[in-house]
C-alpha positions as CSV (number, residue, x, y, z in Angstrom):
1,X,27.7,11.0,-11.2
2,X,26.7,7.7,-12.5
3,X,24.4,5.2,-10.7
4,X,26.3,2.1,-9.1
5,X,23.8,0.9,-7.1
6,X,19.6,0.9,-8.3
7,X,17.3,-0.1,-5.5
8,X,13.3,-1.1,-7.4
9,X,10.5,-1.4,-5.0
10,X,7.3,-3.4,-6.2
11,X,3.5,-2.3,-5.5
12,X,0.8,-3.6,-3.1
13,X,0.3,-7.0,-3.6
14,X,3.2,-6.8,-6.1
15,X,6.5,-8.9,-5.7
16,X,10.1,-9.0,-7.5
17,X,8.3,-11.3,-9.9
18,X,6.3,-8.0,-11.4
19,X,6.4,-7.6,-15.3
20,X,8.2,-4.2,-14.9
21,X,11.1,-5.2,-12.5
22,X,12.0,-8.5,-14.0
23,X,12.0,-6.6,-17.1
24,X,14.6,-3.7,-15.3
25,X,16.5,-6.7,-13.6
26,X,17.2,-8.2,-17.0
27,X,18.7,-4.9,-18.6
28,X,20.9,-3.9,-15.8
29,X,22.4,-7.5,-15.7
30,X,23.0,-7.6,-19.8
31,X,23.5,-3.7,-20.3
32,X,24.9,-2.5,-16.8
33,X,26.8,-5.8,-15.1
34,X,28.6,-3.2,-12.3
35,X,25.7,-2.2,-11.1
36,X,24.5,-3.7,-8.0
37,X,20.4,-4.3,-8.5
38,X,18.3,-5.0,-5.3
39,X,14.4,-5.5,-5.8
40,X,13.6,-7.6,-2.5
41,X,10.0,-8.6,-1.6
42,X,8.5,-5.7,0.6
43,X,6.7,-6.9,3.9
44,X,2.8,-6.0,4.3
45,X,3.7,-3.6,6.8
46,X,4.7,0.2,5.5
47,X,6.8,0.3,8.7
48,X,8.7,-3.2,8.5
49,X,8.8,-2.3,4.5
50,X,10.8,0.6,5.2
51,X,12.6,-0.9,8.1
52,X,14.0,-3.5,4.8
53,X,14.6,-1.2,2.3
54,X,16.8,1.5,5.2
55,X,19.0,-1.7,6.7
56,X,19.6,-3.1,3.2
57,X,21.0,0.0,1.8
58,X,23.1,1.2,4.7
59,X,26.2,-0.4,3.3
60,X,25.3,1.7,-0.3
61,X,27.9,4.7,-1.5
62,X,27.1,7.3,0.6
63,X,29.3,10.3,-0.5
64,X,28.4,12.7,-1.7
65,X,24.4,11.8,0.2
66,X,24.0,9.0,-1.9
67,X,24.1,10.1,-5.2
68,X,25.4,7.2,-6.8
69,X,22.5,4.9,-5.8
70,X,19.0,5.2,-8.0
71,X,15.2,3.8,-7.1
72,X,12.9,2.7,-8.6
73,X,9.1,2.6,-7.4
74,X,5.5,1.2,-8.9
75,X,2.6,2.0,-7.3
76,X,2.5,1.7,-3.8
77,X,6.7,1.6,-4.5
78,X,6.4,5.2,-6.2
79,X,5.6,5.9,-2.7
80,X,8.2,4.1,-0.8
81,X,10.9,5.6,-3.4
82,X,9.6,9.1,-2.6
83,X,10.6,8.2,1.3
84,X,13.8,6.7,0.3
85,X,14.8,9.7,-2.3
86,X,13.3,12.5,0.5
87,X,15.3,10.7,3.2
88,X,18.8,9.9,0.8
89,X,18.9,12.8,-1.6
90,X,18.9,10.1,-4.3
91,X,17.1,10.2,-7.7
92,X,13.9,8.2,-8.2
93,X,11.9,7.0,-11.0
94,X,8.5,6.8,-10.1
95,X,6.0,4.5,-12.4
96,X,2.2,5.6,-11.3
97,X,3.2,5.9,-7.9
98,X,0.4,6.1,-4.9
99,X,-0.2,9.6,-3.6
100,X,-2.4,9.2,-1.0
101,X,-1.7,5.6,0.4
102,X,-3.6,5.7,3.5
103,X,-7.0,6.5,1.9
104,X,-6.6,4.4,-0.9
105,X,-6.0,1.4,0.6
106,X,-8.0,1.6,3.6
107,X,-11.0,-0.2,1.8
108,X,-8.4,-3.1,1.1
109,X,-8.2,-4.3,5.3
110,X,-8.4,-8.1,5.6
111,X,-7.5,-10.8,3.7
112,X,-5.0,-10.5,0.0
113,X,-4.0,-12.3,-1.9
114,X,-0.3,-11.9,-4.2
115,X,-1.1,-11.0,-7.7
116,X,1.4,-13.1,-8.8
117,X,0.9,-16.1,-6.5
118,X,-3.0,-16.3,-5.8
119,X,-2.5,-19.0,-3.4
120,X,-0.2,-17.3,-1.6
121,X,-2.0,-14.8,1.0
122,X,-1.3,-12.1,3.6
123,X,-3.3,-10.3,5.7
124,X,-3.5,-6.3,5.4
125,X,-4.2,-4.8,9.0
126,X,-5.8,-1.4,10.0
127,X,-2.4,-0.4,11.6
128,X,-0.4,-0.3,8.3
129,X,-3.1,2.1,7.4
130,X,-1.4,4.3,10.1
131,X,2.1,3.3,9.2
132,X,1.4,4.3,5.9
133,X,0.4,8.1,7.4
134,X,3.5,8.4,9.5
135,X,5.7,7.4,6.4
136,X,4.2,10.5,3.9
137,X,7.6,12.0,3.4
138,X,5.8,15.6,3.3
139,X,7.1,18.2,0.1
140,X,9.6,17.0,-2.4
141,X,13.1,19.4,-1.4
142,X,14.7,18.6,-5.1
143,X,11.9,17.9,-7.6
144,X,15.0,17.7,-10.4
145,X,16.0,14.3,-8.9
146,X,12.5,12.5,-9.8
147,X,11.4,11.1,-13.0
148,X,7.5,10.4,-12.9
149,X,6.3,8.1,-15.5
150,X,1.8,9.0,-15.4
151,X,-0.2,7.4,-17.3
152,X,-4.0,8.9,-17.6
153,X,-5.0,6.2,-18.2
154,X,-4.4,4.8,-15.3
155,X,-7.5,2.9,-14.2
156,X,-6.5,2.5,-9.8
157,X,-5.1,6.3,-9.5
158,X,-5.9,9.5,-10.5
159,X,-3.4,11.0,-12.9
160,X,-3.7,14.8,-11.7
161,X,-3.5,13.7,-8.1
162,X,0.1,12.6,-9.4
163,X,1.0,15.5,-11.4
164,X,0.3,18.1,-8.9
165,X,2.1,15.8,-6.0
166,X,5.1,15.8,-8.0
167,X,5.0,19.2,-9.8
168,X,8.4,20.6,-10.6
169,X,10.0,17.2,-11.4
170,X,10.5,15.8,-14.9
171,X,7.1,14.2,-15.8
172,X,6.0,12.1,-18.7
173,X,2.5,12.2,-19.2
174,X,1.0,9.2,-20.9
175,X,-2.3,10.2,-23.0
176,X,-3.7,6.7,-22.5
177,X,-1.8,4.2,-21.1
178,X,-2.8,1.8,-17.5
179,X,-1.7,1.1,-14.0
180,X,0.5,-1.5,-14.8
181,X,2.1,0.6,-17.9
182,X,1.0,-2.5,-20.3
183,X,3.8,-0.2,-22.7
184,X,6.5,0.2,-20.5
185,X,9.2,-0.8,-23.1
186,X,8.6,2.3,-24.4
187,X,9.9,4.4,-21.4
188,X,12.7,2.5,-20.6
189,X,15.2,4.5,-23.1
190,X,13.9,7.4,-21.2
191,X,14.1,5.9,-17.4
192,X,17.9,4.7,-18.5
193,X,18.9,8.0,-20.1
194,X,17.6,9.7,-16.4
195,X,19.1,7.0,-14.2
196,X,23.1,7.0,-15.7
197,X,23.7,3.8,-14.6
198,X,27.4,2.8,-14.6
């Protein structure tokens, strides 16, 4: 079944204006025209992120579960996409996504600011640490639907923590590479030939 609808979903203090999914949201519109992109700007909250992501694709195909919708996750997004894909039965591409949330970004309470607006701030409360436990979506059910794009390299997560979390799906394992996948033109033939978008 081809994907008619692909959902992307930034990382922590990330936003639609990331390298990677301006980059995505250029190809589907000149390659892909049909296909109905959504990449919104994700709330500070894990819960209220969610929330989003669930009400904006409840209008999406739904036969068949929803096969014919894709997502797309960086980061702290690999982890929201695992949710989505666990909760939809969707397939996900995952681009050094966050295992282990809850730890990891504990040390980060207080004050951010957006990587790509420095003046424009939010405030990262010990809650969301919480939220972000309550939204683990617990063992993958269909490891075949996930594409995970690691890169050892990676200087913010630990590459084997990765591999192991998402053992059994198809996994690219970048030699070198970093967090922001500096070369991800180079995967995209891949992440399109795994995605079938209309």
């Amino acid at each position: 079944m081809r994907t008619t609808h692909l959902l992307y979903l930034h990382g922590f203090r990330s936003s639609p204006q990331s390298v990677k999914s301006r980059k995505m949201a250029a190809l589907v519109q000149e390659r892909h025209p049909a296909v109905q992109w959504w990449c919104p700007q994700l709330p500070a909250s894990p819960q209220a992120a969610l929330e989003m992501v669930f009400d904006g694709i409840a209008g999406w195909p739904q036969q068949a579960g929803y096969q014919s919708m894709a997502v797309i996750g960086s980061s702290l997004g690999g982890f929201y996409a695992t949710a989505v894909a666990e909760r939809t039965g969707c397939k996900a591409v995952l681009l050094n996504p966050a295992v282990e949330p809850a730890r990891d970004l504990a040390k980060y309470i207080g004050e951010q600011t957006a990587w790509h607006n420095p003046s424009e701030h939010f405030f990262f409360e010990p809650r969301f640490v919480d939220e972000l436990r309550s939204q683990h979506a617990g063992p993958l059910k269909t490891p075949g639907n996930y594409l995970a794009v690691i890169a050892k390299g990676d200087e913010v997560l630990d590459w084997r923590e990765m591999t192991a979390r998402y053992a059994g799906a198809r996994i690219r394992l970048l030699e070198g590479g970093d967090h922001a996948l500096s070369d991800f033109d180079t995967h995209v033939p891949e992440i399109l030939d795994f995605l079938a978008l209309a």
